[in-house]
Structure formats: C-alpha cells, structure tokens
N, C-alpha and C positions, 0 to 999 in steps of 0.2 A: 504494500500500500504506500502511497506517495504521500510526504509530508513535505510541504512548503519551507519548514523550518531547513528541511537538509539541504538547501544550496545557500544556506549563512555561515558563512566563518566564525563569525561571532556569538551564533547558539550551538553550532554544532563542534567538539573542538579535536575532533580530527578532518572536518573542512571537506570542501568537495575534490581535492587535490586526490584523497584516498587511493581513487579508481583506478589513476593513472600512471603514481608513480610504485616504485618499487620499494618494500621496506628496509629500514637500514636498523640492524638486530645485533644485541650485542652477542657476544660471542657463549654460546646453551655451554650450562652447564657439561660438566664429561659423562658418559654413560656411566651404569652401577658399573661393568665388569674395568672399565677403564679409572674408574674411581677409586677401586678397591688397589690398584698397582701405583699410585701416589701414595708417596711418603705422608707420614701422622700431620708434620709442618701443611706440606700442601692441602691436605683434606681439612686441615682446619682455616685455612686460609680460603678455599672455596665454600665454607660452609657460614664463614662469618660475615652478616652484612656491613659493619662498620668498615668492615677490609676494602671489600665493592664501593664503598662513599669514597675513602680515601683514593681510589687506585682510580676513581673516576679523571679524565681531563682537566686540566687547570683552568680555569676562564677568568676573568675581568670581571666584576662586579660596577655596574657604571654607575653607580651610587656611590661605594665605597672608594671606590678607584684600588680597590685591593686585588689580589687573587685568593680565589678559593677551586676545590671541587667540584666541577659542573652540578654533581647532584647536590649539593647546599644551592644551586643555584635555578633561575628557572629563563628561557630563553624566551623574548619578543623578537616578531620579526614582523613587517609591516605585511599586511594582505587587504587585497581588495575582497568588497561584499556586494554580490551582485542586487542582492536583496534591495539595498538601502547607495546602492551606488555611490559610494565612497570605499576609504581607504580607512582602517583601521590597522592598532597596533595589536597586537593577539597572541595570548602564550602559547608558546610550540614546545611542548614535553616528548624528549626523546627517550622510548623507552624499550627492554625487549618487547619487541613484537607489534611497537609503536611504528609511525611514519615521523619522515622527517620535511617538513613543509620548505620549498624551494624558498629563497632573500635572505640577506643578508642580514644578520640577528645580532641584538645585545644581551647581554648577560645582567639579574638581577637578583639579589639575595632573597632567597626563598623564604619568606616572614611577614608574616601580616604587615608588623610595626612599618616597614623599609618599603613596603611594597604602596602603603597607608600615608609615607613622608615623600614617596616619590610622585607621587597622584598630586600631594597637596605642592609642594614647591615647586610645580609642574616640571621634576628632572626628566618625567619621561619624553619630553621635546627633546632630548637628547638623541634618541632613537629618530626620529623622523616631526620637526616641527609643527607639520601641516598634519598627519594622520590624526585621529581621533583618539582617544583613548577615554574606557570606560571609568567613570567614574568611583562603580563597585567593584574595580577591578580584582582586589584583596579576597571580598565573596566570591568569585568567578574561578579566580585560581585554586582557593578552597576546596567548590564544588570539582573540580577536575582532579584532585589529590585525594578526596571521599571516595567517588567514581572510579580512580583505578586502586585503589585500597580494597573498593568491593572488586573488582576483575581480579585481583590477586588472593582475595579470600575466596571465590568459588571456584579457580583455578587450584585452590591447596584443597578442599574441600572433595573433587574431583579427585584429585590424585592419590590422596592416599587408600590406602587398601588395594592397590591395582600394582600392574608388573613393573613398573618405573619404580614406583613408592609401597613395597609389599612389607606395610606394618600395619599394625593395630591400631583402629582409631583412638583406643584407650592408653594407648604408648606412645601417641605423637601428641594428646593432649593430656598432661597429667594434672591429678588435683595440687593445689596449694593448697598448704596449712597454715595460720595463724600461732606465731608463736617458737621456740627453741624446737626444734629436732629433739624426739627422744634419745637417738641415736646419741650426740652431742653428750645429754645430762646424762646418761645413765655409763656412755664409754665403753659400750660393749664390742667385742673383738669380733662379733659375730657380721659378716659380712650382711646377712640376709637382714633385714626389716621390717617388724611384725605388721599386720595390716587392723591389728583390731583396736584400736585407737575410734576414737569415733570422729566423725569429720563433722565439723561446724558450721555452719553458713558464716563466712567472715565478710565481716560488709566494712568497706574503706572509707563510708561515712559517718561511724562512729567517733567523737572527739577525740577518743585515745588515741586513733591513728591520725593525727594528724603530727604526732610523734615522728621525729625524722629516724627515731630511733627502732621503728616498725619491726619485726623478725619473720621470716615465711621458711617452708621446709616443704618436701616432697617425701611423701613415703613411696618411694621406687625401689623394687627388686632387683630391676634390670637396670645394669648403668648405663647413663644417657652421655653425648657429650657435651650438652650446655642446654641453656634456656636462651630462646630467643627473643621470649616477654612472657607478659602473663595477660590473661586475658579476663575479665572481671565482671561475671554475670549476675550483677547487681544492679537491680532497678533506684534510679535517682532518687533522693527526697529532695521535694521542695527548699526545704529550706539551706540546703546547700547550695541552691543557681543562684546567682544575681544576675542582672540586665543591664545594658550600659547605662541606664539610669539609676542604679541602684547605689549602695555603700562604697563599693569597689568601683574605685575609677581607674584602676589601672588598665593602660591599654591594652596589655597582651591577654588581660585574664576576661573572658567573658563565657557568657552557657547557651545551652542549647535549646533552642526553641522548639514549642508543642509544634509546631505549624510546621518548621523543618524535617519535625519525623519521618513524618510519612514521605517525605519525599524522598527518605535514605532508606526507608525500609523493606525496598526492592533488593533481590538479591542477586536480580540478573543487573548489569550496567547498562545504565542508558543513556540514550545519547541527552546533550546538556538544554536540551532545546526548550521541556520542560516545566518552565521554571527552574532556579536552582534548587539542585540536591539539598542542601543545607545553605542556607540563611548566615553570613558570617555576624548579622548583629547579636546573635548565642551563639556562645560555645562555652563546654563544661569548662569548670572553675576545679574543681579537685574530683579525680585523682587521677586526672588523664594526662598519662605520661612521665607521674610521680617514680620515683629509682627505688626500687628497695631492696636488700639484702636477703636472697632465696640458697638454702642449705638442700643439696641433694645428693646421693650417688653417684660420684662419675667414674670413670672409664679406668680408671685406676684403683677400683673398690674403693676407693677413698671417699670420706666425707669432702665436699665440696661446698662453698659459699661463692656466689654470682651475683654481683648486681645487678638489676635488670626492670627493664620497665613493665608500667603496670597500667593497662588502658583497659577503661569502661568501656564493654561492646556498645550499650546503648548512647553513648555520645558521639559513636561514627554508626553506627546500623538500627539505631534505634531497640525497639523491645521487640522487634518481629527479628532481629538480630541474635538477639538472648534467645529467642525461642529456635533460630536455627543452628546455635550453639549447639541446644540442649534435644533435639531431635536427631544431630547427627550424632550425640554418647549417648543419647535415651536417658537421657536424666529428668528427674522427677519434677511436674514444674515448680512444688514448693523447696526446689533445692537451687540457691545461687550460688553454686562454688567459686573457684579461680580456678583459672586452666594456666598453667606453662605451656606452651608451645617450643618442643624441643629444638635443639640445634640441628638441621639438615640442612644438605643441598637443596631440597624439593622445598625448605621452610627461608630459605631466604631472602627472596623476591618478597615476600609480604614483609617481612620484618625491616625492610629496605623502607617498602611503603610507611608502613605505619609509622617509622622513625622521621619521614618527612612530614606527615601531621604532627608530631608531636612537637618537630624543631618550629612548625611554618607560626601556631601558636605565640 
C-alpha cells in the first residue's frame, strides 16, 4: 500500500535514496566455527561493544571543533524533499545493515544538550546556511535511536535459540538479584550455586536505591563471560517522572510521556512518518542508564563483579515492552524481575544501541 509520507526525507529517515543505492555494512560478525579459532583476547574484543564505539572512525565534531568516534557522533548531510520542495539538513545514521545517503556531511555530538545548543545558536548554518533545519531536531534524532534500538531488540529476540545463536533463552537473559551474593558472604569453595534463595521483585524506584552504593548478583551455574546490561521490568510510579515544567530543571534529565507510549510500543520498526516514536519533551529521570555493580560466575569459576548499566524497558518500549520481555521467558505477569543480558557476539549490536540512548540523554 502506498503512503505519501514515503517520498519525505524528512518523515521517513532512510529516504527514498533506499531503492537505488547499494548498502555500505560494517564488516558481520565471524561465524560460530570461525569464532571459536580466535584467541580469548580477540573473542572478547569482538564481543565487547564499548570496543566497537572506540575502534569506530574519528570525525570532527563541528560544535566542539574536537574529534571523537563517529559513533558518539551523529552525521547531517543536506537533502532535498520532494514533498515540501526544499532542501533540508537531515540525520544520516550509518549502521550494519543501514544505507549511506549520497553529500557531503558534518559530524555532530550525539546528545540532546549539543544537539539542543546547536539548533538555538543556529551552528547548524555551518552545515549548509540556506537548508532548513528542524526545529525539534533533538526529538527527531531520539525517535531514530528508539526505532533502531527496537530493530536490534527483535533482531536478538529472533536469534536466539536458533543455529547462529543455539542457547537458552533462560541463559542469555539471566535474573538479577538485589543485594550481596551469597556466594560472597558465606565463601564457599563450592563452585556450583544453590538456586533456592527466593527471588524478589527489586524495583529501582524504591528511595534506598537511589544509593550509588546499590549491590546486584546472578545466581548462574553456568559461567557466563560478562553482562552487557540489565534490563528492568518495572512499571514507572508517578511520582518518580517530572516534566520540563516541573522541580527539575535540568536539561538532560527529563521523562517519558503517557502519549509517547504507545507510539514505542510497537515491536516491529517503523518507519518515522508516524508521528514521533517518542516525544523528547519526556524522558525517564531515574534509573535509565544508572551503572551498578553486578556479582556473577565467570568463565574462570571465579566470583566476578561488573559494572554495568541498568535500563527501564518501559522508558524505551513502553509496558507492551515488559510484556514482550516476559512472554519471551514466560514469566509471570505479577513478577518484575531484572534480566542481565549476557556478553555475546549475537548481544552486541543492541548493547551498542542502547549505550547511544543512554549517552544521547
């Protein structure tokens, strides 16, 4: 079926170029059998995304007039809109499996605030004086960084349990606990770790945690070799969000809007046409993106401590989000755990994503 919206550059933001040109993909992962003949070094280096940010190209930042890693960064490149017969400035995200839009492009630090200072002291005339640039640019770029957050979550979602990714969906998403490892207190030499411990619903909007002093643990049999977040199937309270009108005036901290929901609570991606996916006058205020200290088995039978972040599925997918959390382990719906999401190959394309929400904040 034909939508008018698809020949805008401007609502659609891989453009009507898509059809014609060729994609330019970063370079897949290695296969399992080719994976397992890299040394420990290399396997943890293709498995870690912070690795993949740093090893990204250098760019210019024409704000800062600095360099950084293309992925802290986000690229404008001017394009015509047949729609609206002009010329606009428009983000072009280069991604696996992304297109790369033909002109000549600047580089801009990926962050609300910069993105928010470049709009107001009109730096982005630096890019092209005469194109247009959106006003809500900072929402715009948002929605596009939600949108492939969800392509990379039904992408992982897809693959596990299958001949690429043949593990257990109960092993690539493990519970967190609240609190010391018993393991830890008790000093037992016994590699194995009992499972009858009862599991508590930990919610990250209780006052105590707002403690930077937090503790988390995994009772895993099997060792893993890292976390590469936590995922946190807890429904917001109110009285946690503020709105840019509220007590909190800080710029970076805002929450997420009832209205925004539903526009994120699709789990297929869709194009931006829409409306936006999410609304950047809300976004959650705690505990999205908060670092905390998680105790589990690794690879060495060894007790292990990792810091690691910790993101509210309903502040990027909404509670139709938490529910496809909890349909893909069969979890009970009066049960809001935390999930770790282990260290993989197949896990680190998301973990990439979700670390660009977290920085753009």
């Amino acid at each position: 079926m034909y939508h008018e919206w698809e020949d805008s550059i401007l609502l659609d933001p891989e453009g009507p170029y898509n059809k014609d040109l060729p994609k330019y993909k970063r370079a897949e992962a290695p296969l399992a059998c080719e994976f397992k003949q890299l040394t420990k070094l290399e396997q943890e280096v293709i498995m870690n995304p912070y690795a993949a940010i740093i090893a990204s190209p250098i760019r210019r930042c024409f704000y800062h007039e600095r360099w950084f890693p293309n992925d802290f960064l986000v690229r404008f490149i001017k394009a015509y809109d047949e729609k609206t017969k002009s010329t606009w400035l428009v983000p072009d995200f280069e991604e696996y499996g992304g297109i790369k839009r033909p002109g000549k492009g600047r580089w801009l630090k990926l962050n609300s605030t910069v993105i928010q200072k470049a709009t107001k002291e009109g730096k982005y005339k630096y890019i092209n004086p005469h194109a247009f640039w959106r006003p809500d640019m900072h929402e715009h770029v948002w929605n596009i960084l939600v949108m492939r957050a969800t392509d990379r979550l039904q992408r992982f979602f897809n693959s596990v349990a299958t001949q690429s990714f043949p593990a257990k969906r109960e092993r690539v998403l493990l519970r967190v606990l609240s609190g010391t490892s018993p393991k830890l207190i008790t000093n037992n030499d016994d590699d194995s770790i009992p499972f009858s411990y009862k599991i508590k619903n930990v919610s990250l909007n209780d006052k105590d945690n707002e403690d930077g002093n937090r503790k988390f643990y995994i009772e895993n049999e099997n060792a893993i070799d890292g976390l590469q977040c936590v995922f946190v199937l807890d429904h917001l309270k109110h009285d946690v969000l503020y709105d840019n009108h509220g007590k909190n005036n800080d710029d970076n901290v805002k929450t997420l809007s009832t209205q925004s929901e539903e526009k994120i609570n699709s789990q297929i991606p869709v194009k931006q046409n829409q409306q936006s996916q999410v609304t950047f006058s809300q976004i959650l205020l705690k505990p999205f993106g908060t670092i905390h200290p998680v105790t589990f088995l690794g690879k060495d039978n060894k007790m292990c401590t990792q810091n690691v972040p910790f993101y509210n599925v309903q502040c990027i997918w909404g509670t139709r989000g938490i529910g496809r959390f909890k349909g893909f382990l069969k979890i009970p719906k009066d049960e809001n755990p935390m999930l770790g999401m282990i260290t993989h190959r197949h896990t680190k394309q998301l973990a990439i994503s979700l670390w660009k929400l977290r920085g753009f904040i």
